[in-house]
C-alpha positions as a Markdown table, in Angstrom:
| # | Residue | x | y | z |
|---|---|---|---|---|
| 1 | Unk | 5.0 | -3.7 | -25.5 |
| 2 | Unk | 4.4 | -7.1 | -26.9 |
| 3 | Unk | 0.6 | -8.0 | -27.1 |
| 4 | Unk | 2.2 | -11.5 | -26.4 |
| 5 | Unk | 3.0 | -10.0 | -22.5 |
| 6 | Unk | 1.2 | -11.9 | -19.9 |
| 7 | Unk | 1.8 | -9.8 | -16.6 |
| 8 | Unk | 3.7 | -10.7 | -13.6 |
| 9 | Unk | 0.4 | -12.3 | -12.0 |
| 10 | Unk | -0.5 | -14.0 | -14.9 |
| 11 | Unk | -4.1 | -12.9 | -16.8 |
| 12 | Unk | -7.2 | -11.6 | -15.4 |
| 13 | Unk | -8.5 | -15.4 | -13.9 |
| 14 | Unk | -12.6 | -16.4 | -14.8 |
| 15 | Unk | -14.3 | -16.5 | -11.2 |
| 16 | Unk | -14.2 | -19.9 | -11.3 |
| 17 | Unk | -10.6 | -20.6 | -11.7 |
| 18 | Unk | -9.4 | -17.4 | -9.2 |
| 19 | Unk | -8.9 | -19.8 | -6.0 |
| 20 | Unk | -6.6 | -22.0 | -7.5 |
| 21 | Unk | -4.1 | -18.8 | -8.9 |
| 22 | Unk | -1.2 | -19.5 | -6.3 |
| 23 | Unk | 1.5 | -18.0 | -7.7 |
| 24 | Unk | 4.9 | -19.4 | -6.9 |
| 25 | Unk | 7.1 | -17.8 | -9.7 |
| 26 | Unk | 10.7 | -18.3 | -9.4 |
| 27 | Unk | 11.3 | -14.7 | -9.3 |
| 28 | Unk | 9.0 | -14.2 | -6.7 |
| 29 | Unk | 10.7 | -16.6 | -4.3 |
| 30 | Unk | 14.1 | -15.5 | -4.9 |
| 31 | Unk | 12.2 | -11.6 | -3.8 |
| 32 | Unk | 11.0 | -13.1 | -0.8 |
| 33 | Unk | 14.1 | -15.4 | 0.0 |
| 34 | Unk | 16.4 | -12.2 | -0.4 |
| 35 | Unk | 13.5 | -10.0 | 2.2 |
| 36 | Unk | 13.8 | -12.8 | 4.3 |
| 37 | Unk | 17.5 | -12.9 | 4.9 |
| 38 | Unk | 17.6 | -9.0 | 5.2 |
| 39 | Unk | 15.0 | -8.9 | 7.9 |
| 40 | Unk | 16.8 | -11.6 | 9.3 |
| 41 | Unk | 20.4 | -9.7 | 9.6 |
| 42 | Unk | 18.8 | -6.4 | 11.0 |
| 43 | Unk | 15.6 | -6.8 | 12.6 |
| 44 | Unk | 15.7 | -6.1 | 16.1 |
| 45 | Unk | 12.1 | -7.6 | 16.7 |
| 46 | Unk | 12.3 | -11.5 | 14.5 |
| 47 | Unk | 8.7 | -12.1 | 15.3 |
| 48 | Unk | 7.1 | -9.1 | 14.6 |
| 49 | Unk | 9.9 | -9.6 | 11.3 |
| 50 | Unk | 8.7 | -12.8 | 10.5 |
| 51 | Unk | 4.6 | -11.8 | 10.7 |
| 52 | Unk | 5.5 | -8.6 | 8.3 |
| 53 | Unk | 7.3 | -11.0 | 5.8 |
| 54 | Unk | 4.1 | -13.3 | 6.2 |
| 55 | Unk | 1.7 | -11.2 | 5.0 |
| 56 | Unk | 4.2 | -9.7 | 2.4 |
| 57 | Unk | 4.5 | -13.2 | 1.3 |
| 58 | Unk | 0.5 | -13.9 | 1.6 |
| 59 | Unk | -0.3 | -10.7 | -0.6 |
| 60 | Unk | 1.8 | -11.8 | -3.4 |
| 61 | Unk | 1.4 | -16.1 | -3.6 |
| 62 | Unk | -2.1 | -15.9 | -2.5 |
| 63 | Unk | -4.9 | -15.4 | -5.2 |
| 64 | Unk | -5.5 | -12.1 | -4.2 |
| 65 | Unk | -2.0 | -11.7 | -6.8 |
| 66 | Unk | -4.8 | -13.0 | -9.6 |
| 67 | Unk | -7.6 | -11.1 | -8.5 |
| 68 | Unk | -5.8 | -7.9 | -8.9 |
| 69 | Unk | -5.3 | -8.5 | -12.7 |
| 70 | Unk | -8.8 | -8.3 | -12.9 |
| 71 | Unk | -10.3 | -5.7 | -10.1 |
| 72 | Unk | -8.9 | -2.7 | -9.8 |
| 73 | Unk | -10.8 | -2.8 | -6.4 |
| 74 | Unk | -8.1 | -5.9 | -5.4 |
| 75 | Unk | -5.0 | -4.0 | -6.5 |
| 76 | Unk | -6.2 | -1.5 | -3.8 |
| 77 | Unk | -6.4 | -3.9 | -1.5 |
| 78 | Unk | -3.1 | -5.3 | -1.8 |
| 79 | Unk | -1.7 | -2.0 | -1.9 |
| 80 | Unk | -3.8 | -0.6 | 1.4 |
| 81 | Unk | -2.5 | -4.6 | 3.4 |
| 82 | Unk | 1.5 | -3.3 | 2.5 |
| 83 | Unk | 1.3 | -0.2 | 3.4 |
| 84 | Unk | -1.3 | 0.5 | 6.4 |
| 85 | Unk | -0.5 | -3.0 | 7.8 |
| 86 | Unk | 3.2 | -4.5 | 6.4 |
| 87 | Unk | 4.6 | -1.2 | 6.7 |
| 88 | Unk | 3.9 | -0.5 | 10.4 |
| 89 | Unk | 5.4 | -3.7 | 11.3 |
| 90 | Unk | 8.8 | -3.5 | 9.5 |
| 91 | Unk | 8.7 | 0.1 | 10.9 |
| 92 | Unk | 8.7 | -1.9 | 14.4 |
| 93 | Unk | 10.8 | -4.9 | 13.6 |
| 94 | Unk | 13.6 | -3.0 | 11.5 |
| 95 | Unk | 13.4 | 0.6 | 11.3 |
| 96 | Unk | 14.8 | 2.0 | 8.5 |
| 97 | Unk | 17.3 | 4.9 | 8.8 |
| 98 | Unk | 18.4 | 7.8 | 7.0 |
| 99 | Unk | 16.7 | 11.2 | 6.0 |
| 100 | Unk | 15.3 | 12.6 | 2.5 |
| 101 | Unk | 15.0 | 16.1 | 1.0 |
| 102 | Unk | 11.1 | 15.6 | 0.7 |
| 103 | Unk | 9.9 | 14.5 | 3.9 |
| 104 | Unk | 8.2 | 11.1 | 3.9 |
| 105 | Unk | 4.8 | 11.8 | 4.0 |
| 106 | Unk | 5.2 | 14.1 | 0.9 |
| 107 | Unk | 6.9 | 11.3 | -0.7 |
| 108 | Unk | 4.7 | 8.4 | 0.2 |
| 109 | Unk | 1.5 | 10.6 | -0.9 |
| 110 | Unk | 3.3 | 11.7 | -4.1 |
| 111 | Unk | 4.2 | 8.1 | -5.1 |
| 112 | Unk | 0.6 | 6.6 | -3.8 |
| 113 | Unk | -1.1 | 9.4 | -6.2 |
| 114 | Unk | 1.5 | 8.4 | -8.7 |
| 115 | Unk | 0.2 | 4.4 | -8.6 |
| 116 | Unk | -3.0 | 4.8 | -8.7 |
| 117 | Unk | -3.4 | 7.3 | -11.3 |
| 118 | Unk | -3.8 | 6.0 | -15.2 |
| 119 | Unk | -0.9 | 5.5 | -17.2 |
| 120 | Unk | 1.4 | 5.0 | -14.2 |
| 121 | Unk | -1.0 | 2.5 | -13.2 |
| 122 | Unk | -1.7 | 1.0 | -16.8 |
| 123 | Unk | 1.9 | 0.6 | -17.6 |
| 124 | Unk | 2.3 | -1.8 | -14.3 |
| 125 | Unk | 0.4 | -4.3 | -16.6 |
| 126 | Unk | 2.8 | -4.0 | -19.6 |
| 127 | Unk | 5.9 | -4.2 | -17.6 |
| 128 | Unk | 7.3 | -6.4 | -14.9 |
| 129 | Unk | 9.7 | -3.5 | -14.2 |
| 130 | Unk | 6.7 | -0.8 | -13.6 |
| 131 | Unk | 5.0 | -4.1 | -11.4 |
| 132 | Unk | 7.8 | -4.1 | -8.6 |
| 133 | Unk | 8.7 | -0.3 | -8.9 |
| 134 | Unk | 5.0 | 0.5 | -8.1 |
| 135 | Unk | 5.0 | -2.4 | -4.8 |
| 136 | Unk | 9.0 | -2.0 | -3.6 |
| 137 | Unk | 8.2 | 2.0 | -4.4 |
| 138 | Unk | 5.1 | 2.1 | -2.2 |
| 139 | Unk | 6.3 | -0.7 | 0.5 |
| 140 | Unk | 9.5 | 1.4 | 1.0 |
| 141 | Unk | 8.1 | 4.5 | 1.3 |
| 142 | Unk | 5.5 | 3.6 | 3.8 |
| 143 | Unk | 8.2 | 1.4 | 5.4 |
| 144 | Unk | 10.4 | 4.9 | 6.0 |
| 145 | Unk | 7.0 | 6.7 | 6.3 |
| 146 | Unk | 6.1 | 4.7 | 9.7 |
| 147 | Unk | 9.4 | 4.5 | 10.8 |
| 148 | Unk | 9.4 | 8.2 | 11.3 |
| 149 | Unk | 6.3 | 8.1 | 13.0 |
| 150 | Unk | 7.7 | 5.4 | 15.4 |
| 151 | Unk | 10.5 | 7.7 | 16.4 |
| 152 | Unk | 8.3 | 10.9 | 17.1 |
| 153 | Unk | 5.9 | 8.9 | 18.9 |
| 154 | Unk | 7.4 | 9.2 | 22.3 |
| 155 | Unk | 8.6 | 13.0 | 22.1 |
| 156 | Unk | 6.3 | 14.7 | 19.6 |
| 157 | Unk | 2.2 | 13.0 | 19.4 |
| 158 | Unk | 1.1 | 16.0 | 17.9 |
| 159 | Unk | 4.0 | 15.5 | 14.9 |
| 160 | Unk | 2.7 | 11.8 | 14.3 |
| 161 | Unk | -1.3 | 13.1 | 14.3 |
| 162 | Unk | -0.3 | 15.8 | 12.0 |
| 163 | Unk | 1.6 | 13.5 | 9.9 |
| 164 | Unk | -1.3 | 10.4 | 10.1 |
| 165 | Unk | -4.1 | 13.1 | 9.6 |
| 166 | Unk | -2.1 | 14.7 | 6.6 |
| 167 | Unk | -1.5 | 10.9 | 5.3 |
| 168 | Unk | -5.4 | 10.6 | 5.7 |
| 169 | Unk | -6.7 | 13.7 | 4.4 |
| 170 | Unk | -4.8 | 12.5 | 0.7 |
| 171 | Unk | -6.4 | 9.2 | 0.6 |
| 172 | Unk | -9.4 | 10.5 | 1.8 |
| 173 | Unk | -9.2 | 13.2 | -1.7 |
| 174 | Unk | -8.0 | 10.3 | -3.9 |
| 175 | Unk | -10.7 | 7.8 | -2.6 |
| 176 | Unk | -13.8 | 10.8 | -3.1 |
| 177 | Unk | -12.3 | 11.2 | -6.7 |
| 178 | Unk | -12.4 | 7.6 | -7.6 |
| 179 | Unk | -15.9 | 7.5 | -6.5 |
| 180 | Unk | -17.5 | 10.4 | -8.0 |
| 181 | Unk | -15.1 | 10.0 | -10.9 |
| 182 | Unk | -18.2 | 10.2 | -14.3 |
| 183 | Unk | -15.9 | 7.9 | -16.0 |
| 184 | Unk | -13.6 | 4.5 | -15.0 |
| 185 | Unk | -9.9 | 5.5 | -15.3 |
| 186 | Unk | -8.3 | 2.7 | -16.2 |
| 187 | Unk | -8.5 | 0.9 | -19.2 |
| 188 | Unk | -6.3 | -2.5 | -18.6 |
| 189 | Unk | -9.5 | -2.9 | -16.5 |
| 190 | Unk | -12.2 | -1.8 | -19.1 |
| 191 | Unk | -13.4 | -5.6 | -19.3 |
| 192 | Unk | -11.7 | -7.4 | -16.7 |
| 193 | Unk | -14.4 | -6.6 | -14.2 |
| 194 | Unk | -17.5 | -7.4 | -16.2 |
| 195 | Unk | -16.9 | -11.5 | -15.5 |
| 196 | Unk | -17.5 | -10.6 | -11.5 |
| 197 | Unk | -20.4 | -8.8 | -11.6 |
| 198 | Unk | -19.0 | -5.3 | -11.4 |
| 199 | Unk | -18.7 | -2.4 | -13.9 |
| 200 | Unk | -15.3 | -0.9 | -14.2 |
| 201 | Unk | -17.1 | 2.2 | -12.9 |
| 202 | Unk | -18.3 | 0.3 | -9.6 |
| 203 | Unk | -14.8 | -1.8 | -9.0 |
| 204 | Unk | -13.1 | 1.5 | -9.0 |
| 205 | Unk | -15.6 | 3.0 | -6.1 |
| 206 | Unk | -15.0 | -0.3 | -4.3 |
| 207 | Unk | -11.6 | 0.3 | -4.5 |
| 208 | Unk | -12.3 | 4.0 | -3.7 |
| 209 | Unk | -14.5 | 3.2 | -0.5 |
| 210 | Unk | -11.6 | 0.4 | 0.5 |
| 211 | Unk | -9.2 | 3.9 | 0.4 |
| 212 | Unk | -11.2 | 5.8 | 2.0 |
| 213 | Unk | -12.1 | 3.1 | 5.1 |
| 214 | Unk | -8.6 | 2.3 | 5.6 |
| 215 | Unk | -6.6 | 4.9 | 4.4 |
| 216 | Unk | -9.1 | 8.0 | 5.9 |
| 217 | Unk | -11.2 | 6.4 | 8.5 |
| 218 | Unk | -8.8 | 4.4 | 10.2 |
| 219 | Unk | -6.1 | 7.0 | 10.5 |
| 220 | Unk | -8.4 | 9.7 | 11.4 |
| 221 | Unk | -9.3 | 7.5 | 14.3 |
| 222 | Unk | -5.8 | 6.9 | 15.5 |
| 223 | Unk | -5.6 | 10.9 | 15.2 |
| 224 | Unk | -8.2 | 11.4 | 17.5 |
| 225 | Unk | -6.6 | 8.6 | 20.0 |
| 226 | Unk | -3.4 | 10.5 | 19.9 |
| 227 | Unk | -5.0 | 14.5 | 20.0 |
| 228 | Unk | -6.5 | 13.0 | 23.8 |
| 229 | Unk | -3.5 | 11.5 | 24.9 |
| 230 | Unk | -2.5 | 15.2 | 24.0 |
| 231 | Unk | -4.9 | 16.8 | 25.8 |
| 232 | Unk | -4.6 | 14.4 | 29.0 |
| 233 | Unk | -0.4 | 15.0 | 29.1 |
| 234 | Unk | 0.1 | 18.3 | 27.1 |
| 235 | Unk | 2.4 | 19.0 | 23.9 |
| 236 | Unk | 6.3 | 18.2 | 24.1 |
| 237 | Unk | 8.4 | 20.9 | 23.3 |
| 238 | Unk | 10.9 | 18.9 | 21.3 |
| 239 | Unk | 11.3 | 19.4 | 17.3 |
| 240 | Unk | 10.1 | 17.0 | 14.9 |
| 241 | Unk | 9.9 | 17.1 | 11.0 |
| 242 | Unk | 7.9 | 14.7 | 9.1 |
């Protein structure tokens, strides 16, 4: 790759100059105008529609775009807001149908492990094709992953706390071996923290604590909601694969 390739989001930004890194690339609008119009044909719930393509639209024009050139700890965060908190909602507003070979929980954790780990990762900063295969890779995934959930919710609780506590328990390994990692492991971010205060080594267990609070913690509570409303009704007999 060129070394005259500036990534999608533009450079890491100073501290100084982060909150005026809007992005409003052309390609990035066309993205969004095409999203809107889908949701727009096949979403059965327009407001909840419209609030998922919001915050889709937020996540990438905001600065938040920048700061994830330069924190690997932001990256996280962007990817945690589409797929704990964009996904659900499109799973509400337009569901999406079809079935796999791998079921979508082993395919959303494969791809999340994928993302995150080094040259995967790395290569997302040399390519604006590895930049929206990581985020329409992880989005869609999540999108199916939740839509799944969504349909065993009614007929199979224990299916959806198995597959939220199994969605957990790999974020929750990931996030531990981000923070106790001896060593940082990315090196597009080698010196891209050190203008904010942070060592690589301590963005990436920020980024590993942000994981493990909303990808463990969060989902392990909405496991627990769901095992009482098992206890209080008892199991359904119905099948369910996730």
């Amino acid at each position: 790759m060129s070394q005259d390739y500036i990534p999608f989001c533009g450079l890491p930004p100073a501290p100084a100059e982060l909150w005026s890194r809007w992005l409003f690339d052309p390609l990035l609008m066309g993205l969004l105008a095409l999203f809107a119009a889908a949701l727009a044909l096949r979403a059965r719930d327009r407001r909840t529609a419209a609030l998922a393509w919001g915050l889709t639209a937020l996540l990438f024009i905001s600065p938040l775009c920048a700061a994830s050139m330069a924190l690997f700890s932001a990256r996280v965060a962007q990817h945690l807001a589409l797929t704990l908190a964009v996904a659900p909602l499109l799973a509400r507003a337009a569901p999406l149908p079809g079935r796999s070979a791998l079921p979508p929980v082993l395919l959303f954790a494969l791809l999340f492990w994928l993302w995150h780990s080094p040259l995967p990762y790395d290569a997302t900063y040399q390519s604006d094709l590895a930049y929206w295969t990581m985020h329409l890779s992880l989005l869609g995934t999540a999108w199916w992953l939740w839509t799944r959930l969504a349909e065993l919710l009614g007929r199979r609780p224990d299916a959806v706390a198995l597959g939220l506590a199994l969605t957990a328990g790999q974020m929750t390994i990931l996030s531990a071996l981000l923070i106790f990692a001896r060593e940082p492991w990315h090196a597009w971010h080698l010196t891209t923290t050190l203008p904010y205060g942070f060592s690589p080594l301590a963005d990436q267990q920020l980024a590993g604590a942000l994981m493990w609070v909303g990808g463990g913690a969060l989902m392990l509570a909405a496991v627990a909601l769901l095992m009482l409303r098992l206890l209080r009704q008892g199991s359904p007999a119905a099948d369910g694969r996730l």
